[in-house]
Structure formats: C-alpha cells, structure tokens
N, C-alpha and C positions, 0 to 999 in steps of 0.2 A: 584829499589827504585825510586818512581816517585816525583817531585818536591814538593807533597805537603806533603809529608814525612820528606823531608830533611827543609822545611820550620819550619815543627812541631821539629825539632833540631835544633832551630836559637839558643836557650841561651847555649847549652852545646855546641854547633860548636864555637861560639863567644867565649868562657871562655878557650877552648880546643886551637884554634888558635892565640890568645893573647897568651897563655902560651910557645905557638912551637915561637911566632915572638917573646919572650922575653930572650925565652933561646939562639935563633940566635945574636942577639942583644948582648948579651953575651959575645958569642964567638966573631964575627966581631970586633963588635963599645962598648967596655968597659967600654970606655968614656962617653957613656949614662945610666949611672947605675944610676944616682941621678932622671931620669927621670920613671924608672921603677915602682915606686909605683904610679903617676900619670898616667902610660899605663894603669897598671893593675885595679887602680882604675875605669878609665874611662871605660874601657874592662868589667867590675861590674857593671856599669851603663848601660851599652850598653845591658847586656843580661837581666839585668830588662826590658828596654824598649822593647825585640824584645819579653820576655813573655807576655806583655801585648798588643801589638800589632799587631806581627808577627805569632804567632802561635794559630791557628783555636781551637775553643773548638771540645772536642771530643775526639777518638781514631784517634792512628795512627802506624804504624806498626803490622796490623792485631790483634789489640787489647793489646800488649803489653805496650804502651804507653799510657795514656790520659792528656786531658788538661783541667780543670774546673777553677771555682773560688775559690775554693776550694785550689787543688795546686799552682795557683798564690801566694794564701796569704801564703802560708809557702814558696814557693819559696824565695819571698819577704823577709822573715824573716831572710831566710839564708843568702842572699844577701845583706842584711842590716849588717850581720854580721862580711861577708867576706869583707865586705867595711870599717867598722871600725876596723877589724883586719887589715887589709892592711895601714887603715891610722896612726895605734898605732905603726908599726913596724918600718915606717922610720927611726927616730930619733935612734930609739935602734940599727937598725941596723949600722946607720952611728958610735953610740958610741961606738960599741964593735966594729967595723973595720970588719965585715961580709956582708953588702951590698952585693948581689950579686942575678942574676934573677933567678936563683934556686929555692930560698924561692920565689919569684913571681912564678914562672910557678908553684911551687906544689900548693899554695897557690889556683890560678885560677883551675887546676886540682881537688883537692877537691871540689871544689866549683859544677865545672861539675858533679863530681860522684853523687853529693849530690841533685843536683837538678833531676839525670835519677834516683834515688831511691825515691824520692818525686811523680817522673810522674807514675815509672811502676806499673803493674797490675798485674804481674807475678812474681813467685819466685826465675827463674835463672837468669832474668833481676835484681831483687832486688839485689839477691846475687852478678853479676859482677859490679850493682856499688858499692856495700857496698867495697868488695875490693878493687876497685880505685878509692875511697877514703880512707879506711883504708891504703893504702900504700904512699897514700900523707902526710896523719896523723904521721905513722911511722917515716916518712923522717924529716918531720918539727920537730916534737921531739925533734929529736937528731942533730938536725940545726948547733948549737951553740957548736961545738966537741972540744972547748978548755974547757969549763965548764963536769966534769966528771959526776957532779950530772946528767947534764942534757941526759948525756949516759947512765946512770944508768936508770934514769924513762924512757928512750925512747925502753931499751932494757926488762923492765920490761913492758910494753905496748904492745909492741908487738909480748910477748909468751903471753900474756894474751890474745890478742887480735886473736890472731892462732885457740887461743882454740875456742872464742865465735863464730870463722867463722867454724869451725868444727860443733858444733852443730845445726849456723844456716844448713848447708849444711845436715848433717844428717836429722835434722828436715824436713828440703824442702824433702829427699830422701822419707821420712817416708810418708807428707801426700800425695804424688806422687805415692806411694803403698798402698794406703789405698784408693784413690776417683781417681787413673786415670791421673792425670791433676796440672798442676803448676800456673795452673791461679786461681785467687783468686774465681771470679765468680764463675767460676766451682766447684771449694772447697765448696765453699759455700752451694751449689745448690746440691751436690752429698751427702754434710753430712745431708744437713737438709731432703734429702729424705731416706736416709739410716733409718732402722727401726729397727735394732740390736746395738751392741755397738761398737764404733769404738776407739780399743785399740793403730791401729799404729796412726790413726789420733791426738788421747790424747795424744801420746809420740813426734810426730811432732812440736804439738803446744808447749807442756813444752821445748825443746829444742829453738823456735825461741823465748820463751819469753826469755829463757837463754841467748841466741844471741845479740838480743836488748835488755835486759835490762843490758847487757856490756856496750852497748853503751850509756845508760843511766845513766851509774853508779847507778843502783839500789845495794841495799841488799840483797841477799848477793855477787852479782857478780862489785862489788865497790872498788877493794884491790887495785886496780891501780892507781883510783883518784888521792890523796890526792900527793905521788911518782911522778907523770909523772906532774901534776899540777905545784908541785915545783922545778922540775930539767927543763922543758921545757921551751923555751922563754915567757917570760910574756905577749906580744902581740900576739904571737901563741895560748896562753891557752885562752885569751880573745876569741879567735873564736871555742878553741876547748872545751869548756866550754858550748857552745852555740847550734853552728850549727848543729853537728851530733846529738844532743837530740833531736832535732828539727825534723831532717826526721824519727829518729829511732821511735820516737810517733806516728805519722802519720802512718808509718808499721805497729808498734803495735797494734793499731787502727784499720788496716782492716786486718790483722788477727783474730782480738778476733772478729771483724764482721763476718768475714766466718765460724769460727771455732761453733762460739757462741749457732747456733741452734744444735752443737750435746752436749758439753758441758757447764755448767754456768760457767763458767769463772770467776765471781764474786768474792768468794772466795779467791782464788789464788793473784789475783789482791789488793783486799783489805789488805791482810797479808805479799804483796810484799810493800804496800803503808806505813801500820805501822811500818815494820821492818825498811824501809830506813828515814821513818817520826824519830822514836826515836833513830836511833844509829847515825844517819846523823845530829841531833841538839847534843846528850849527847856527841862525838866527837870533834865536832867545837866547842864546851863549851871550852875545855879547853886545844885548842891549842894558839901556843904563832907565831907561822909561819904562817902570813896572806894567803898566799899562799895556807895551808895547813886546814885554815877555812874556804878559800871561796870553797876548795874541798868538806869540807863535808858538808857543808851549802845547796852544790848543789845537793849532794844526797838527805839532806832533800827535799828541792824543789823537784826533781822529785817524791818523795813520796808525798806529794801534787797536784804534777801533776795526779799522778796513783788514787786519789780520783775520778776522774771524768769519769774515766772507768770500774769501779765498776758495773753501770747501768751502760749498753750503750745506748744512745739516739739520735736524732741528736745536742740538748743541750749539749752532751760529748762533740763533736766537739767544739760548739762555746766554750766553759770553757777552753779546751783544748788551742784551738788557744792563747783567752785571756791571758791566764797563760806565754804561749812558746813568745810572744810578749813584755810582760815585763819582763820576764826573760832573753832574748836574751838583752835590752835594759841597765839593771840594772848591769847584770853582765859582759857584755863584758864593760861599762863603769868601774867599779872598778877596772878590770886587766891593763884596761889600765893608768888607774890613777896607777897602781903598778909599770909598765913597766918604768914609767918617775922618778919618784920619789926616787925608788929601782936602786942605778949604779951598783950593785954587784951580777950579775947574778948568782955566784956560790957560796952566800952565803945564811943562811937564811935571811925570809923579815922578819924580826922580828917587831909587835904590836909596841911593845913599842920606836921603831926607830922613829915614828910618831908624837913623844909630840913637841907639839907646834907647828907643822908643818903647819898646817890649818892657822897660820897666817901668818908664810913665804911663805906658799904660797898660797894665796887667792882661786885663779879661784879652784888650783885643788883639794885642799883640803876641797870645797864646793862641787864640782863634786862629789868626793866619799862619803862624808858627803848624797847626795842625794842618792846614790847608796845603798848606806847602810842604811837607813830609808827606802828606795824602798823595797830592799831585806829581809827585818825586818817585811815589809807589815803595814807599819805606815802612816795614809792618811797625805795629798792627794796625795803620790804619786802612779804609776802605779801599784809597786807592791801590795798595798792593793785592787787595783779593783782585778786583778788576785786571789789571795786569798780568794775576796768575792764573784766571781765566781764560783769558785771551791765549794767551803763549801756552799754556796746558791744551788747549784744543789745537791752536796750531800743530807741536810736535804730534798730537796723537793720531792728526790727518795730513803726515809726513810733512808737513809745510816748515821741517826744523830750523832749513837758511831762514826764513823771515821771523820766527821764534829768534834764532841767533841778532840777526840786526834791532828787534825790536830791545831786548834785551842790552846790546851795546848803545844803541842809541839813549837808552832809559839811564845808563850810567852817566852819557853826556846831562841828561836832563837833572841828576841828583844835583850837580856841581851847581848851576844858576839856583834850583829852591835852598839849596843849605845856603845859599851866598846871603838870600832874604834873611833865612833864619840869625846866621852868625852878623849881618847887619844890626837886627834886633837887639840881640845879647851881647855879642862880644866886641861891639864897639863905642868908644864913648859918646855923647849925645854933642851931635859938631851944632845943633842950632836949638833952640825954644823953639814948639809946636805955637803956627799962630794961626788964628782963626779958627781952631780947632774947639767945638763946645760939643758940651756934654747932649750926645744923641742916643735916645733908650731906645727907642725903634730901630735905628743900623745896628746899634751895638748885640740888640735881643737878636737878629738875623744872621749875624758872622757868627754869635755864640751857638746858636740852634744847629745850623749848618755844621760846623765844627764837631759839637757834640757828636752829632748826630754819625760822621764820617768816624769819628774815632768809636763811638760805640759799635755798628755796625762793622767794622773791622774787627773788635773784639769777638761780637757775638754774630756771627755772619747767617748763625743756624735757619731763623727766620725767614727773612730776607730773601736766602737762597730757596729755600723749600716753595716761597710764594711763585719764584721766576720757575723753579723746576713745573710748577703746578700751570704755567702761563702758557707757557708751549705747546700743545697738539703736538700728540704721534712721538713724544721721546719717551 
C-alpha cells in the first residue's frame, strides 16, 4: 500500500480512528462522556475537510476506489448528516441516562462504511461496506435496550436487512458469471458488447435493485420503515432516515448505468417510483404516529427520487443530488425537532400531542413548521426546488404520466405536513409538555437544519452551480 493510497483513505481512517479513540476513552476516562459528541462531531468535520483537501481526484486501489466531484458532494451530504445526527443525540442521550461512546464509535463507523460505498467501483468493495454499515445500523437500532419497541424494530431490521444483503450478494454472484468481472466498468463494457441476451446478467440487476431499494425503503421492499423508524432513537432515525438513501442512489445509479446498455431499465424504475409515490402518501395519510408518517412520507420521497432515473442522463445526476440535498436537510431536521420534544421514547409520538405547542415552544416549533412545508415541497423552501427538479427533467425526457402522478401524489402529501403545521398553531394545547427539558444541542440541529432548507430555497444559486459543476459530460 503506497502513501498515496492510504492518503486517498484520509476521511474513513479519520471517522474509523475517532471511533477506536472514543471507545478507549470509554473504558479508561468515563468521566469524559459529556465531551464525546463534540470528539465525534469534530472527528465529522475533520474528514469533510481531508475529502476535500487531502484526497487526490481519481483512482486509487487499483481502481477500486475513486475520488471526483461527484463523490464529494454526496460524501458531504452524509456528513452533513451524521453531524446533525450526532448533534440531535446529546440531549437525548443525557435524558434517558444512556450517554455512552458506543453510540459515537458506531455512529462514526457508519459514517466510514458509507462514505467507502460512495467511493467504490466495484461490487465486493460495495458489498463489504454496505455491511459495515449495515451492522453499525443494526446496533444503533437497538441502542436504547430498556425501550422493547425499540428491540422490536431493531430485530425486525435486521432479518430484513440479511435478506436484502443476500440478494445483493447473489446478485453481485450472478452478474460476476455472466460478464467475468465485479467492476462496474467492466460490466458495463462486457454487456454493451454482448450481442445475445443476457439472462444471469437481468437476474443480477433485479436482485441489487432489490438490495438497494431496502435500503431505500422503496415499494415493495419498505415493511421495515415505518417499525424500526418508531421503536429506534429519534436522533438515530434522523440520520437513518437520511444517509444510507443517500449512498444506496448513488449505487443504484451506476448500476442501471452499466447494466443499462443490455437492458431498459426504464420500466422497472418507473413502476418502483409509482408504487412507493402512491402507497408511501395513501399510508402517511392516515397515520396518527408522527414517527410512523415521516416513515412513509419517505418512501414516497424516494419514489420521487426514482423519477429521475427513469431516463438516465447526466441531468439524472444533478436532480438526483438536488432531491438527496434537501431531503437529507428537511428530514433529519424534523426527527430532530421529535427527538427533543417527544420524552417517551417507548411510547407512541402521537400528532395530536403537538397542539399548541408551536407557541410553547417558538424556535422549534418553527423549525419543524419549516421541515414540514420543505417536505410538502411548498416554496420557497428547499424542498420545492427538489421536486421541481425532478418533475422538470421528467417532463423534458417525455416521462410527463409520472411528472403528472408525482405531482398529484405530492398534493396528497401537502394535506398530512399542513395537518402537523395547523396541529402546532391552530389548535389549543389539550395537554402540558412533560418531561420535556431545555436541550441546546437538539434544539441548535432542528434550528441549523431548518435554516438552512429555507435559506437554500431562497438562494438556491449556489447550491445548484456546485451540483451542475459535480456531474461529468453535462
């Protein structure tokens, strides 16, 4: 391994070694557990800065690895993620009397898996981080082992999640006996000169979208969502809500690019995007466990997301990003405003707990107030550019039927966010907040978050220029 190998591993060496010095820290000096969300924070900062700094564009590890502009900005994305997850957890953790570097090192460990499945270029590279982070995933889960719910969704998670690393792995076996090769290029390059039909190769592909779109929470591989969403920590779900959709697209991504020249893919994608677009809004319609509507809310979002992959183009990309950028923003701000708000972790977060709350409590009952107009795709904020991304490239690569469904489904989706909103404000407060204390760390997360969605709505000029600039060949 020569230096400039292990330079091109600065952010997952960083995220991986913060996490080994926090669980020492642990054991030794336990008296510094109040400090460990600001390690690990800064430890999140540090390997932003060494991705954009430290690590050379290009290949590295004989081609297993690369570094573009491209994977910065989803790197970024996750990172952004894992930071305000880390900074929503504080508080929660000091209130339930769980504090401890555990939840930081796995926390930083996902983070690593997620950014080596972001870089790789190959399939068994893909697959061993999807596992280490799937098994950081599993653990955070089931965090909180005095709450049963939250053993319940952690151990429903992770049969579920056995199985989608099953088929990814089949899959990867399949197009490995079909073109030779686990790199993607290769795939690529073997199917589009292949001149017969290639059946393992089509059984490959159906299997990794099965894979990923677990991780997506698509339709119909989504039974976990809504389960693991509501028994798991609130500030956990904030990032796990997020991040892993965020790499798992990106795969998605360039597989249907390799795959793409032996089959249209199109199809498939389109009928993955309607199924999770209408059962992911008719669901959140008319649940009463906030918890259990931002689950399905997020299926729909990814069925919105899956609009943009329909035509593949290098425009997919930028929509793509768009979308993953205020979604990561919009939604880990809500969980976090749940996290603070919500002191009964192993009950339901019941809607209606909410009345009147937006005036007891100003900051963060604006915070979600934004989140949930974001997430609704109501200007100006982020979420509505995202949405006019998506459905602007749909219509302009004729895809207008699922521009139309996406669009009627999104009006379903206003009725459940304004219902939160009009909870807040325009109903009286039916109970006193109890157990609810003053938390600066959740509260500084849902606020950032919030901001940051309604700024970036406003001023989108940025933002967009960086993602136009991220893409190759547009």
């Amino acid at each position: 391994m020569t230096a400039a190998e292990v330079t091109s591993l600065a952010p997952e060496i960083v995220l991986t070694a913060a996490g080994v010095l926090i669980l020492l820290l642990e054991a030794f000096a336990p008296a510094l557990r109040r400090s460990f969300t600001a390690l690990a924070g800064l430890a999140t900062l540090a390997a932003a800065w060494a991705s954009a700094t430290l690590v050379p564009a290009g290949v590295s590890f004989g081609g297993l690895l690369e570094h573009s502009a491209t994977t910065l900005f989803y790197g970024w994305v996750v990172l952004a993620s894992t930071l305000l997850g880390l900074v929503a957890s504080e508080g929660y953790l000091r209130r339930e009397g769980i504090l401890a570097g555990e939840y930081h090192a796995l926390f930083l460990w996902c983070a690593a898996g997620l950014l080596l499945m972001l870089r790789a270029t190959e399939l068994l590279t893909i697959f061993v981080a999807l596992e280490t982070l799937s098994l950081a995933l599993y653990a955070l889960a089931a965090y909180h082992r005095r709450v049963k719910m939250g053993t319940e969704a952690a151990i429903k998670y992770f049969l579920m999640g056995a199985f989608a690393s099953a088929f990814v792995l089949y899959g990867l076996a399949l197009l490995y006996g079909q073109t030779g090769s686990t790199h993607l290029a290769v795939i690529g390059e073997a199917l589009a000169g292949s001149t017969g039909e290639a059946p393992l190769a089509i059984a490959g592909v159906v299997m990794l979208i099965a894979g990923f779109g677990f991780k997506m929470s698509l339709v119909p591989f989504h039974a976990w969502s809504p389960d693991t969403y509501q028994g798991a920590p609130s500030p956990f779900v904030a990032f796990l809500s997020v991040a892993p959709k965020v790499a798992s697209a990106l795969v998605l991504l360039r597989v249907l690019a390799a795959a793409g020249t032996a089959v249209d893919w199109g199809r498939t994608m389109a009928l993955l995007a309607v199924l999770s677009m209408v059962v992911g809004n008719l669901l959140a319609l008319v649940q009463k466990d906030i918890k259990r509507m931002l689950a399905y809310s997020g299926i729909a979002h990814m069925g919105y997301l899956l609009i943009a992959t329909v035509t593949l183009t290098p425009e997919s990309s930028h929509a793509v990003l768009v979308y993953l950028a205020a979604y990561a923003l919009m939604n880990a701000g809500a969980f976090a405003v749940i996290a603070v708000l919500y002191a009964n972790p192993g009950e339901q977060h019941l809607i209606s707990e909410l009345s009147g709350w937006g005036y007891r409590f100003p900051w963060l009952g604006g915070a979600l107030a934004v989140c949930m107009l974001s997430l609704g795709g109501i200007p100006p904020t982020f979420g509505f550019l995202g949405k006019y991304v998506v459905f602007l490239h749909a219509v302009a690569h004729g895809d207008l039927g699922l521009a139309i469904v996406g669009v009627a489904t999104s009006l379903i989706g206003v009725f459940y966010y304004l219902r939160v909103v009009y909870t807040l404000y325009m109903r009286p407060m039916e109970s006193e907040p109890v157990g609810v204390v003053r938390d600066a760390w959740g509260g500084t997360a849902a606020v950032v978050a919030a901001l940051a969605t309604l700024l970036l709505g406003i001023l989108p000029g940025p933002i967009l220029e960086w993602i136009w600039r991220s893409v190759p060949g547009s």
